[in-house]
C-alpha positions as CSV (number, residue, x, y, z in Angstrom):
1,X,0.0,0.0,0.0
2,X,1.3,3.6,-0.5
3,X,1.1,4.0,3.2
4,X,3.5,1.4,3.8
5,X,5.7,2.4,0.8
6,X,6.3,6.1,2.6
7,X,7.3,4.1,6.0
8,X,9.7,2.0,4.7
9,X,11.5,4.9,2.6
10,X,11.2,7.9,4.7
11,X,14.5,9.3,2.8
12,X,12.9,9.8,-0.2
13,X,10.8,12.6,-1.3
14,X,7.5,11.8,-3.1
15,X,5.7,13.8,-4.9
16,X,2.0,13.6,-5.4
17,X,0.2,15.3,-8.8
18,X,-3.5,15.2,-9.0
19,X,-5.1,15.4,-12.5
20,X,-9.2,15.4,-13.1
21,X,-8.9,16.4,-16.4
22,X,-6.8,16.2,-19.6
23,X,-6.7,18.3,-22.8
24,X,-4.9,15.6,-25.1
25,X,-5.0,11.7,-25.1
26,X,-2.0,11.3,-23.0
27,X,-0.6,7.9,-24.5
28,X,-0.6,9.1,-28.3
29,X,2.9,9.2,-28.6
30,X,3.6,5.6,-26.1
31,X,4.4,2.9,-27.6
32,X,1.4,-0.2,-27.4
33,X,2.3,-1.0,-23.4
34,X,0.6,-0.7,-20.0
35,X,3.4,1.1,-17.8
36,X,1.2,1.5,-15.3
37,X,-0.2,-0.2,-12.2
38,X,-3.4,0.9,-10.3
39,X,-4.1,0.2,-6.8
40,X,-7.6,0.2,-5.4
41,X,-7.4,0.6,-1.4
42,X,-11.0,-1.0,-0.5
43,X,-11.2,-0.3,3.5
44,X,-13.3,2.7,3.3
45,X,-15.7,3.3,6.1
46,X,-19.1,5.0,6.5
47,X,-17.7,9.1,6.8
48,X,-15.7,8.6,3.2
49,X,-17.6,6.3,0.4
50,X,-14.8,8.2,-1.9
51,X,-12.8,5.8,-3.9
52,X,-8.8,6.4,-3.2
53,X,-6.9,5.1,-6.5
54,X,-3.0,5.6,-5.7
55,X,-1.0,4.9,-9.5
56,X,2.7,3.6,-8.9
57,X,4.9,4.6,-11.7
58,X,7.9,2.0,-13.1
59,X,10.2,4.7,-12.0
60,X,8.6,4.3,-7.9
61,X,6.8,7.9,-8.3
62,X,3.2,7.5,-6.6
63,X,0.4,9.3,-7.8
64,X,-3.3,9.5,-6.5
65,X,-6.3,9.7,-8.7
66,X,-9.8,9.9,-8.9
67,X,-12.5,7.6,-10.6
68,X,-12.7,10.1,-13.1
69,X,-9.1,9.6,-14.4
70,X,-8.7,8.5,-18.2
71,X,-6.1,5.9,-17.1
72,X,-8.7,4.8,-14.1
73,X,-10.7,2.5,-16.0
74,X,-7.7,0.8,-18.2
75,X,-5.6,0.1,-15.6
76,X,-8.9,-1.7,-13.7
77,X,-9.1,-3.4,-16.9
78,X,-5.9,-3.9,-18.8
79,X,-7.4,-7.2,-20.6
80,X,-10.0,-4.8,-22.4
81,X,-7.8,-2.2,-22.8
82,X,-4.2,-4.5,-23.7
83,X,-2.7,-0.8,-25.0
84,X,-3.2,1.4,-23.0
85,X,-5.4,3.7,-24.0
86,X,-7.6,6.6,-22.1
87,X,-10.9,5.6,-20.9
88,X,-13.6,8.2,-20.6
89,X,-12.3,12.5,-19.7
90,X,-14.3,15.7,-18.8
91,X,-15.1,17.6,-21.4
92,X,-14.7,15.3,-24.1
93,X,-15.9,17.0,-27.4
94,X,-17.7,15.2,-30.6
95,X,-15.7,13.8,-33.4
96,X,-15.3,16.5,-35.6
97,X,-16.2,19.0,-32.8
98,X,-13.3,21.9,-31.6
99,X,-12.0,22.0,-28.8
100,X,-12.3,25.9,-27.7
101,X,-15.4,26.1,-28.8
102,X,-17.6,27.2,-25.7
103,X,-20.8,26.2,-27.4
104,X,-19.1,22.4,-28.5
105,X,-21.7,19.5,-27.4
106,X,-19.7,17.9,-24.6
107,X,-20.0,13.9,-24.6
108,X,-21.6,12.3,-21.4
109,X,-20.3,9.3,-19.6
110,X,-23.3,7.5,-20.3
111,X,-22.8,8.1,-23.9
112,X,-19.0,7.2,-23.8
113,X,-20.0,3.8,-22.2
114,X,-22.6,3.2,-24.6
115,X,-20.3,3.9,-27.7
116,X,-17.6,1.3,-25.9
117,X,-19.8,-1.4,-25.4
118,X,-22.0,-0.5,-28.8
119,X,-21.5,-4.3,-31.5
120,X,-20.1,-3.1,-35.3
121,X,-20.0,-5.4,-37.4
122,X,-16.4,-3.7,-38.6
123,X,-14.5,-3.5,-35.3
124,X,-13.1,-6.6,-33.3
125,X,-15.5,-7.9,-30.5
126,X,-12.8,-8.3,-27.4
127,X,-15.1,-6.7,-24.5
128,X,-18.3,-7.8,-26.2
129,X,-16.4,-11.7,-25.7
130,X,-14.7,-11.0,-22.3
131,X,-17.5,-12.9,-20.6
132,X,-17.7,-12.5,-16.9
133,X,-14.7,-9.3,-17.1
134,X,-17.4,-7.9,-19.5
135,X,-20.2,-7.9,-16.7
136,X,-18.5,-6.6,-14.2
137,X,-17.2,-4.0,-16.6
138,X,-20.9,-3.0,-17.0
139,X,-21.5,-3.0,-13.8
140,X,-18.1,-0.5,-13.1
141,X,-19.3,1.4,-15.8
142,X,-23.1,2.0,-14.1
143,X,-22.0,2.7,-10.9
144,X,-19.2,5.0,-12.3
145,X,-22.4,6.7,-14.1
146,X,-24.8,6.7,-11.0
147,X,-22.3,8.2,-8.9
148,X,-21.4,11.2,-11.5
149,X,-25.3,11.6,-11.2
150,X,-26.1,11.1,-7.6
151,X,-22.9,14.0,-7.2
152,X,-25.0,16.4,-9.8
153,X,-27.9,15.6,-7.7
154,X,-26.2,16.7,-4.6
155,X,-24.4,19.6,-5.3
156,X,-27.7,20.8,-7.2
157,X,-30.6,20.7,-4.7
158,X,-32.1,24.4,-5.3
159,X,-32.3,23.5,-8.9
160,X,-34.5,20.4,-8.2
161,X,-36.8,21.7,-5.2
162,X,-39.9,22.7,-5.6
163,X,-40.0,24.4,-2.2
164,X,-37.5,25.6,0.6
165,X,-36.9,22.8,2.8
166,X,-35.0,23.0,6.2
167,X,-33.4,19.5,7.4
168,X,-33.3,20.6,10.8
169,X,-37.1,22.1,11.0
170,X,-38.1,18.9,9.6
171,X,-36.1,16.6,12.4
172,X,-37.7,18.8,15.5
173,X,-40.8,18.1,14.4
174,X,-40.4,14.8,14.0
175,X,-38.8,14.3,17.1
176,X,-34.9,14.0,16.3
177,X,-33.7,15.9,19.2
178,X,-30.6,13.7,18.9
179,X,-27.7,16.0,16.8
180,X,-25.9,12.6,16.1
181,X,-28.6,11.6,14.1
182,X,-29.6,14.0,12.3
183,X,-27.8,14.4,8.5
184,X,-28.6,16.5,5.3
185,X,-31.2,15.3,3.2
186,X,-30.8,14.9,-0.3
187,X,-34.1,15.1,-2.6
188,X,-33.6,12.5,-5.2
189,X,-35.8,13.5,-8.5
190,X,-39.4,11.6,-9.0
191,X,-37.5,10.1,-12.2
192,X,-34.9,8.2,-10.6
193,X,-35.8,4.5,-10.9
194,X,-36.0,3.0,-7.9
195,X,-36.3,5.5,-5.8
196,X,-39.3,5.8,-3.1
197,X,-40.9,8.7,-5.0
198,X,-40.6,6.7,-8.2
199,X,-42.5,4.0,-7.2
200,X,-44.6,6.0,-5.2
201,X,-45.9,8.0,-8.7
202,X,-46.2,4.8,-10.6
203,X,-48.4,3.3,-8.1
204,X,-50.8,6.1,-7.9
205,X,-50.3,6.2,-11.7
206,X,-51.9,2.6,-11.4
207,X,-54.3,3.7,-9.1
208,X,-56.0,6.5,-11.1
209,X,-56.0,4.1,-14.5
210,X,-57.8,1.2,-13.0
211,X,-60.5,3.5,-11.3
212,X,-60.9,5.0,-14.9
213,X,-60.7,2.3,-16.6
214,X,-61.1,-1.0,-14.2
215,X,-59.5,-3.7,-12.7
216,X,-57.8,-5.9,-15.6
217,X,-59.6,-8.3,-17.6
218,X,-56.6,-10.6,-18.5
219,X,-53.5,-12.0,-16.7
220,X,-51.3,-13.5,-19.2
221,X,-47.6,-14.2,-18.2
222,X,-44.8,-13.7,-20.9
223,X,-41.4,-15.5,-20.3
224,X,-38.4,-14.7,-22.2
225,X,-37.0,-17.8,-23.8
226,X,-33.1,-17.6,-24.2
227,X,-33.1,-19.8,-27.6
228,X,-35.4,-17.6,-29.3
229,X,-33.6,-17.1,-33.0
230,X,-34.1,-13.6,-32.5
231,X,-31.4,-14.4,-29.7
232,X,-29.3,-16.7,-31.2
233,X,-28.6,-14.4,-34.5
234,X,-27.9,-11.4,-32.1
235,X,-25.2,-13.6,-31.0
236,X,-23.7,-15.7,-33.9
237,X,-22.5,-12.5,-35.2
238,X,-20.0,-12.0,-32.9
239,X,-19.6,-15.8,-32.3
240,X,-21.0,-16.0,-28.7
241,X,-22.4,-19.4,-27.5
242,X,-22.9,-18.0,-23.9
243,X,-26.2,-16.3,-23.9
244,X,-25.5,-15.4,-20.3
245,X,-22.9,-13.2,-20.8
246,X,-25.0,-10.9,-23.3
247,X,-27.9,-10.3,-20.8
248,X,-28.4,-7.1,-22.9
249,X,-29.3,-8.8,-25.8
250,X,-31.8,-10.8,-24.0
251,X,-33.3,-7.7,-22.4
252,X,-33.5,-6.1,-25.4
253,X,-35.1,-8.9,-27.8
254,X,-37.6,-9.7,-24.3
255,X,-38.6,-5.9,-24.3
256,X,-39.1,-6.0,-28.3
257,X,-41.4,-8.9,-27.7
258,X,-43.5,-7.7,-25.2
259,X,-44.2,-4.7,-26.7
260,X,-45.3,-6.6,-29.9
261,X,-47.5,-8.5,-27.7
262,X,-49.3,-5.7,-25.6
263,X,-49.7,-3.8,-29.3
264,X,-51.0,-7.2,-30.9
265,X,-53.6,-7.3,-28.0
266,X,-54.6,-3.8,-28.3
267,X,-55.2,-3.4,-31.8
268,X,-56.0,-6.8,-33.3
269,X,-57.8,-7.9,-30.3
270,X,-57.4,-11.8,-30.9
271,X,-59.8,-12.7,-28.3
272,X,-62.6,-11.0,-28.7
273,X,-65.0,-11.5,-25.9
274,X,-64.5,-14.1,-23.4
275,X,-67.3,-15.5,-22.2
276,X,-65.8,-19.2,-20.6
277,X,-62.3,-20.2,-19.5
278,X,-61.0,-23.5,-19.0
279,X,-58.0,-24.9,-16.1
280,X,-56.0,-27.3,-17.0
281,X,-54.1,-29.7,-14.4
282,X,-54.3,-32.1,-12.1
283,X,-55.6,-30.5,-8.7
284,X,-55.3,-33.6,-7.0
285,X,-51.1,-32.6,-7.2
286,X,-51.4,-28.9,-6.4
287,X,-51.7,-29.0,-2.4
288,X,-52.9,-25.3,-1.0
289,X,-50.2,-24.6,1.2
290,X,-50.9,-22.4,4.0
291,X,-47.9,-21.0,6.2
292,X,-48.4,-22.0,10.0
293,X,-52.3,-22.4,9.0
294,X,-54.1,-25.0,11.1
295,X,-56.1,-28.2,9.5
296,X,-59.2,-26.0,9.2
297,X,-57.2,-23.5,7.4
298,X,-55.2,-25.8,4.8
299,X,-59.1,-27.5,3.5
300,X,-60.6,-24.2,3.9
301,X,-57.8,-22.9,0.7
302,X,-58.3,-26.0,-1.2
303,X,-60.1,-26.0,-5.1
304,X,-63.2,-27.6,-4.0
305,X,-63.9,-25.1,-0.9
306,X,-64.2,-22.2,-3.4
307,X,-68.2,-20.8,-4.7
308,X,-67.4,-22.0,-8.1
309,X,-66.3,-25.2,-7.8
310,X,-70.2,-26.1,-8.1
311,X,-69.8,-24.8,-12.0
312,X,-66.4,-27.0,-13.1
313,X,-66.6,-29.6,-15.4
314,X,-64.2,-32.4,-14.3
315,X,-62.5,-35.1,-16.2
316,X,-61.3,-37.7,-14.4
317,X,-57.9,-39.3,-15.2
318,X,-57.9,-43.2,-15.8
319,X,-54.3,-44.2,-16.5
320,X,-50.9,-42.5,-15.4
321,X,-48.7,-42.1,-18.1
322,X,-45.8,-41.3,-16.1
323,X,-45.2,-44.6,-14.4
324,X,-45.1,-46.2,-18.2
325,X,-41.5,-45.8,-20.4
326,X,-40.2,-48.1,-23.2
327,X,-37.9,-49.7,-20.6
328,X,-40.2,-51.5,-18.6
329,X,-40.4,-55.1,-18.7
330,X,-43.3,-57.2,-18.9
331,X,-42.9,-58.3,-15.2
332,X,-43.3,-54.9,-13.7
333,X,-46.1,-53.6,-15.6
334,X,-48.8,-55.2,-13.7
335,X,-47.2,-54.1,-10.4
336,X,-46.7,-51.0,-11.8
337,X,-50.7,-51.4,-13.2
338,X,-51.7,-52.1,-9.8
339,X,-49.8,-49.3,-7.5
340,X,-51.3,-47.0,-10.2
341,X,-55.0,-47.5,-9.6
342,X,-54.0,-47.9,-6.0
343,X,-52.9,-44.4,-5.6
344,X,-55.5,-43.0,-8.5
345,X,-58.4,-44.5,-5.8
346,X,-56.1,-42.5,-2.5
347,X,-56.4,-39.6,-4.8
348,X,-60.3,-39.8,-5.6
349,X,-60.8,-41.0,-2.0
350,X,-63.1,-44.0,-2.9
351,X,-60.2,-46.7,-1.4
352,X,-61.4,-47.0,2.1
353,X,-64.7,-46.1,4.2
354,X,-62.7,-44.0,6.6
355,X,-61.8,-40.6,4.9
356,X,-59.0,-39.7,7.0
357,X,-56.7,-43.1,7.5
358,X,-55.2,-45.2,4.7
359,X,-54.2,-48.5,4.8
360,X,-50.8,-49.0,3.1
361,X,-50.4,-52.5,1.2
362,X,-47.9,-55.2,2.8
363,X,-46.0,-55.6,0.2
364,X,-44.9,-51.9,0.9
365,X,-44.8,-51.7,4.5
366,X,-41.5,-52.0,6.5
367,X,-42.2,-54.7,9.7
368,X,-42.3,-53.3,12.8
369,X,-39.2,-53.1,14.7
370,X,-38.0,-51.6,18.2
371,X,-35.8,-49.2,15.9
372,X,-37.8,-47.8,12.7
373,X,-35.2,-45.5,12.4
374,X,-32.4,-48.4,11.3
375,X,-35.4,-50.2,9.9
376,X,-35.9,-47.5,6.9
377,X,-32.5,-47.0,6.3
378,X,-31.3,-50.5,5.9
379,X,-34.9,-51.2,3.4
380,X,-33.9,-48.6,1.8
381,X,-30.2,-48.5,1.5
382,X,-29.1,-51.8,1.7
383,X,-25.3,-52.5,1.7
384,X,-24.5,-49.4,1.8
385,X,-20.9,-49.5,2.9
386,X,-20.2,-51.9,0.1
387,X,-22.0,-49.4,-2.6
388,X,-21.8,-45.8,-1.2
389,X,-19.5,-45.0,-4.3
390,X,-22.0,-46.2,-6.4
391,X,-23.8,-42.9,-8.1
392,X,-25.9,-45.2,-9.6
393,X,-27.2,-46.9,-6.0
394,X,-27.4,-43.3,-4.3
395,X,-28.9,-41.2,-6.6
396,X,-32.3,-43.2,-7.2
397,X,-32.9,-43.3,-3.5
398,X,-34.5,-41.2,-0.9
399,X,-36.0,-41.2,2.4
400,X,-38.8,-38.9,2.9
401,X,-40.1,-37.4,5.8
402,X,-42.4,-34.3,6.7
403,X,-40.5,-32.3,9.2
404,X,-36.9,-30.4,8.5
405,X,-35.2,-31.8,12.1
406,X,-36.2,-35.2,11.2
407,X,-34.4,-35.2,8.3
408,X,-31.2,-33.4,9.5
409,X,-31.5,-36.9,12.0
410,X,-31.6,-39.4,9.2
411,X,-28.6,-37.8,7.5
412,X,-26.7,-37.5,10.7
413,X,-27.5,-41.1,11.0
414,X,-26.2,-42.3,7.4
415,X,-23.2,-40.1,7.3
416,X,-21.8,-41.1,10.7
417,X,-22.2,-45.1,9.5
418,X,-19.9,-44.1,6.3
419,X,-16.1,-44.7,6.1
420,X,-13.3,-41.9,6.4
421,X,-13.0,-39.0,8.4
422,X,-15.4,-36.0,7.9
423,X,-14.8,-32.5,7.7
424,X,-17.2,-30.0,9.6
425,X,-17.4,-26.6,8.0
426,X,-19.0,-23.7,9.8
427,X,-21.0,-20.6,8.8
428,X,-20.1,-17.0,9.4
429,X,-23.3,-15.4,10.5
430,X,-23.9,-12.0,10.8
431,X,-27.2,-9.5,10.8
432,X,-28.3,-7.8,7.7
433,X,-27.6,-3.9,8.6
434,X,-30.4,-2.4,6.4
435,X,-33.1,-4.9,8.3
436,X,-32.2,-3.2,11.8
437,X,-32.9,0.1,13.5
438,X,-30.4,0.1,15.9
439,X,-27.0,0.0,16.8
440,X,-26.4,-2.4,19.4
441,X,-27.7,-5.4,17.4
442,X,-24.9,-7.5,18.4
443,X,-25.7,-7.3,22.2
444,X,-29.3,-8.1,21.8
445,X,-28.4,-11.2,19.0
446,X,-25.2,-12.6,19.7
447,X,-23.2,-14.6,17.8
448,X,-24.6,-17.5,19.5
449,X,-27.6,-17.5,19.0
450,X,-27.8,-16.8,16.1
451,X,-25.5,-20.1,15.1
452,X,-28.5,-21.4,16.5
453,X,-31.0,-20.8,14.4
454,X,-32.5,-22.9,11.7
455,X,-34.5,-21.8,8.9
456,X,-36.0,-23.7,5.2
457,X,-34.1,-23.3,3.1
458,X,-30.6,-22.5,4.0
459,X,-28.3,-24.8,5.4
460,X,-27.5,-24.9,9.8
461,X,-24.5,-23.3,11.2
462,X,-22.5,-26.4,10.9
463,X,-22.1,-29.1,8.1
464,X,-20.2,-32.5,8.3
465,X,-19.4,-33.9,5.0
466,X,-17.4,-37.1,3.6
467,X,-16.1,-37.5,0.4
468,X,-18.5,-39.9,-1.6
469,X,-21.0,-38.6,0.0
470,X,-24.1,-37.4,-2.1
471,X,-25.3,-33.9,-1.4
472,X,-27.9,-31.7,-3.1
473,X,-27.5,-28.0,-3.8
474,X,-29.7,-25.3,-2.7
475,X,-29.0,-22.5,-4.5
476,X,-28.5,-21.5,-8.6
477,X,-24.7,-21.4,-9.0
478,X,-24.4,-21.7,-12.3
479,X,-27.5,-22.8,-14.9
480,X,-24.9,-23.0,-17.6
481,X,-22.9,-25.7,-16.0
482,X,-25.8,-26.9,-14.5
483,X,-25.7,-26.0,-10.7
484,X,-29.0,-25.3,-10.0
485,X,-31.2,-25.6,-6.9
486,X,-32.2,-29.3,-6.5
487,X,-28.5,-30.6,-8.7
488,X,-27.4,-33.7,-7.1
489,X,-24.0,-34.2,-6.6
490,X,-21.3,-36.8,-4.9
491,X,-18.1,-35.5,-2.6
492,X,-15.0,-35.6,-4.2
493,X,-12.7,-33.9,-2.5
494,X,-13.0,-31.5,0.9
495,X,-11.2,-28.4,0.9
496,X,-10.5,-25.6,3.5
497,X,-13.5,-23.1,2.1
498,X,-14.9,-24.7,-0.6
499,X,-15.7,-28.5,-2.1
500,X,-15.0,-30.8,-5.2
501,X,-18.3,-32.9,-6.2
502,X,-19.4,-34.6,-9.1
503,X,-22.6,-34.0,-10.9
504,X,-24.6,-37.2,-10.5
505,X,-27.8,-35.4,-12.5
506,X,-28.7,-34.0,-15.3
507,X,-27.3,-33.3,-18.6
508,X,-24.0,-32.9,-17.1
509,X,-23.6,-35.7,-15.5
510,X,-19.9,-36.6,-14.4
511,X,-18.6,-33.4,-14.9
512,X,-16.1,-32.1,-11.7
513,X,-17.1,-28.9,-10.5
514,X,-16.7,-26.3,-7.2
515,X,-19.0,-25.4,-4.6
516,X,-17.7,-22.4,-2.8
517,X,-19.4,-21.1,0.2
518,X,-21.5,-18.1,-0.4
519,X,-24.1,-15.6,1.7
520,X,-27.9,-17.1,1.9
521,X,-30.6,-15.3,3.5
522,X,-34.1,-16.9,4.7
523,X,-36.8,-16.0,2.7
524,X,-39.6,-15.7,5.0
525,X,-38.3,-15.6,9.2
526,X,-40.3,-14.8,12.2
527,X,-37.2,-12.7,13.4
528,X,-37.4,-9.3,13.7
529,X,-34.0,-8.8,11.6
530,X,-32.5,-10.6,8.5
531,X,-30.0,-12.7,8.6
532,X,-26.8,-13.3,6.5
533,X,-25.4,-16.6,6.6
534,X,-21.8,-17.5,4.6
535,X,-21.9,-21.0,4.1
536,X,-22.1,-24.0,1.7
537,X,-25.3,-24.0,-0.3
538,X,-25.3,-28.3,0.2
539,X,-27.3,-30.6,2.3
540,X,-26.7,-34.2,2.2
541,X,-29.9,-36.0,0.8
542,X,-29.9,-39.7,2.2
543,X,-33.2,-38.2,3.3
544,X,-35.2,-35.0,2.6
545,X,-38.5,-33.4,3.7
546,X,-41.6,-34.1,1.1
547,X,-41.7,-30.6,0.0
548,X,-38.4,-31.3,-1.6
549,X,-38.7,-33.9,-3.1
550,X,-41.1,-32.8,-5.6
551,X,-39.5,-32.8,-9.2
552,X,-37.0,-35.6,-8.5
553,X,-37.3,-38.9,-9.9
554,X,-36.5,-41.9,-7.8
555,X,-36.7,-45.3,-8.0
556,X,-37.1,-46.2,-4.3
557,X,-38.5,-44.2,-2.2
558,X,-38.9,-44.8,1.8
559,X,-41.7,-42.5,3.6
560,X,-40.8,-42.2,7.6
561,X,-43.9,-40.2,9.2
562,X,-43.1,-40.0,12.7
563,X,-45.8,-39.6,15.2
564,X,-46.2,-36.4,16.8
């Protein structure tokens, strides 16, 4: 750091130059290298958000500059910019424009940045093909533009009120008698997106057009598909396979398409007047689900208790195609010809008299036993220690079970009866600052307790792991490679921070890929604050709850529904 450079050579004499603007491109006459090294000093705390950029020359001369810099955004990039040359200046004219001119049309940052990242068909396509360095790039570049803005913005507050305002008026009446905590107000315009008073116009925008006009008629959803052509010729012309890395392009063909869409409605009116609707699917599969809702509750939300259910038309389902492939053998199809009227009878409720109990079939019922615990693992896994590394044998089995601490049992349970030594990795967990009012959240939640806590979802504060173990991921890491939330994947090697597994699902099945640890928040918590918690999106799945299993295809399949 430059601190630590002027300690250890106190003899020396530095001299610091700093330069916001420049009249010339200052590496015309260099020859095509980067002579230059930037360092960015992140540490920065609440009272200075400024960036501080200190450039070390090759002959040990140290120079601090700001964002605005034209060397600033190559040396944060030199892979985009492999010569050298000037990003984006004050007071940069036209081409063709002269420089003294007062009147000369200046060129914007947001117009520089758009004419960088702009596709010719003439011009090479290295940022365009930098793939993840090009996102964060765009990203550098927005925030670069939002904080030239939000600056305007500040130091031009009588140009954008409508009215006086006094800060410290407003914070008496309000109460604020505390001076720490009382700050200077800055009045972001109506037409900054995301902003309160944006949101707050375009609801009662919303407002006043469906009391004009009414509530909506229709409620269509449009998804954008990333292998539209429309897509896929946007980006053969610069030879990209990877649609993720031009998210532009998808925006852009998406917003295209839904425009066509809401005019094709409007004007052509395609259907006419609706006078009957039809719902397709099998209810019988969509469960109402009803957070923390009693029994009552749960049949109160199904289909049948609404005041049109009287008016459906229902067809009733007489085979299930899913059980039947190509594969199966002559044997199974009358078992599997029998288990499927036997659960198409569950589903109708005409198998039993009583409405509430079910009889399961012997043939798929476990025999009591003083441990039912051991029982469903060893029907369900049997020999495992001979076929653990087996992703064949692990990945078409399951045990199911309703509650989340039952399950974090089971695996405790399988893992501990596997060979080789396991590795326990812990969380960092820490509260979200922008979900707390105070200051002193860390002496009413400490650390403790909230290691404690256990939420859907996310994975516990600690997580023991074997290699060959099968785990299942619970967050989208990478849709590309295929780590998505549900991927199934075996242990291969345990490292300090992060894990080696291989996918066991999927399209990608056998590739080797990384699982680092990363910060997961609960979606829905009964806590009063949200928390942040830095750990390894994985959960072993000898078992898993019945919620999650939905979407997976196994073979067998053990239900353990312990009694309450």
């Amino acid at each position: 750091m430059a601190r630590d450079r002027f300690k250890e050579q106190p003899e020396r004499t530095f001299r610091l130059r700093l330069l916001s603007t420049r009249t010339k491109d200052g590496c015309q006459y260099n020859l095509p290298t980067v002579s230059e090294v930037a360092l960015i000093v992140g540490d920065f705390n609440e009272e200075n958000c400024e960036r501080d950029v200190i450039v070390e020359h090759r002959t040990n001369r140290l120079q601090r500059i700001t964002d605005l810099h034209p060397s600033f955004m190559p040396m944060t990039y030199p892979l985009i910019h492999p010569y050298g040359e000037d990003g984006y200046r004050l007071r940069m004219p036209f081409r063709g424009e002269l420089e003294n001119e007062s009147d000369t049309k200046k060129l914007t940052m947001r117009q520089y940045y758009c004419f960088r990242l702009q596709q010719r068909l003439n011009e090479g396509h290295t940022l365009l093909q930098a793939g993840r360095l090009l996102q964060q790039y765009i990203v550098d570049c927005y925030m670069a533009i939002e904080e030239e803005r939000f600056g305007w913005i500040r130091n031009n507050q009588r140009q954008l009120r409508l009215e006086l305002y006094s800060g410290l008026m407003d914070a008496v009446r309000r109460g604020d008698s505390d001076c720490s905590k009382v700050g200077k107000a800055i009045i972001l315009p109506s037409s900054h997106c995301g902003g309160p008073r944006y949101r707050v116009q375009n609801y009662q925008d919303a407002m006043a057009i469906s009391k004009w006009a009414g509530y909506p008629d229709l409620f269509l959803t449009f998804t954008c598909n990333p292998k539209w052509p429309e897509i896929n010729d946007m980006l053969s012309l610069i030879c990209q396979k990877d649609d993720a890395n031009r998210v532009d392009v998808i925006c852009r063909v998406f917003e295209i398409k839904l425009f066509q869409l809401m005019e094709d409605l409007k004007n052509q009116q395609p259907f006419g007047k609706i006078i009957a609707f039809v719902c397709g699917g099998d209810f019988r599969q969509i469960l109402p689900v009803v957070p923390k809702g009693t029994r009552a509750d749960i049949v109160d939300a199904s289909l049948n208790s609404s005041y049109l259910w009287p008016y459906f038309k229902i067809y009733r389902l007489n085979q299930n195609m899913s059980l039947y492939n190509g594969s199966v053998s002559g044997s199974e199809v009358a078992k599997i010809a029998f288990f499927d009227k036997w659960m198409l009878q569950i589903k109708d409720g005409s198998l039993y008299d009583d409405k509430e109990l079910i009889k399961i079939p012997i043939d798929l019922s476990i025999k009591p036993s003083r441990d039912p615990v051991k029982a469903i693992i060893e029907a369900i896994y049997p020999s495992l220690l001979h076929r653990y590394n087996d992703p064949t044998y692990l990945k078409e089995r399951a045990i199911l079970t309703p509650k989340n601490d039952m399950v974090h049992e089971l695996n405790e349970m399988i893992m501990n009866e596997l060979p080789g030594e396991g590795r326990t990795y812990l969380s960092s967990d820490s509260i979200c600052k922008a979900s707390v009012n105070t200051n002193d959240e860390d002496l009413l939640y400490p650390v403790e307790f909230l290691q404690s806590l256990k939420f859907n979802g996310v994975p516990n504060h600690d997580i023991c792991l074997k290699e060959g173990a099968p785990v299942m991921l619970l967050r989208n890491l990478n849709q590309t490679e295929g780590l998505c939330n549900g991927t199934r994947l075996i242990i291969t090697r345990l490292g300090k921070w992060s894990v080696r597994a291989d996918i066991i699902f999927g399209k990608n099945i056998g590739q080797n890929v990384t699982i680092p640890r990363i910060t997961m928040s609960p979606n829905e918590s009964r806590w009063p604050f949200k928390l942040n918690r830095r750990q390894l999106p994985l959960a072993p799945y000898f078992a898993m709850t019945i919620n999650k299993s939905q979407g997976q295809s196994l073979k067998y399949v053990g239900l353990y529904p312990p009694k309450q």
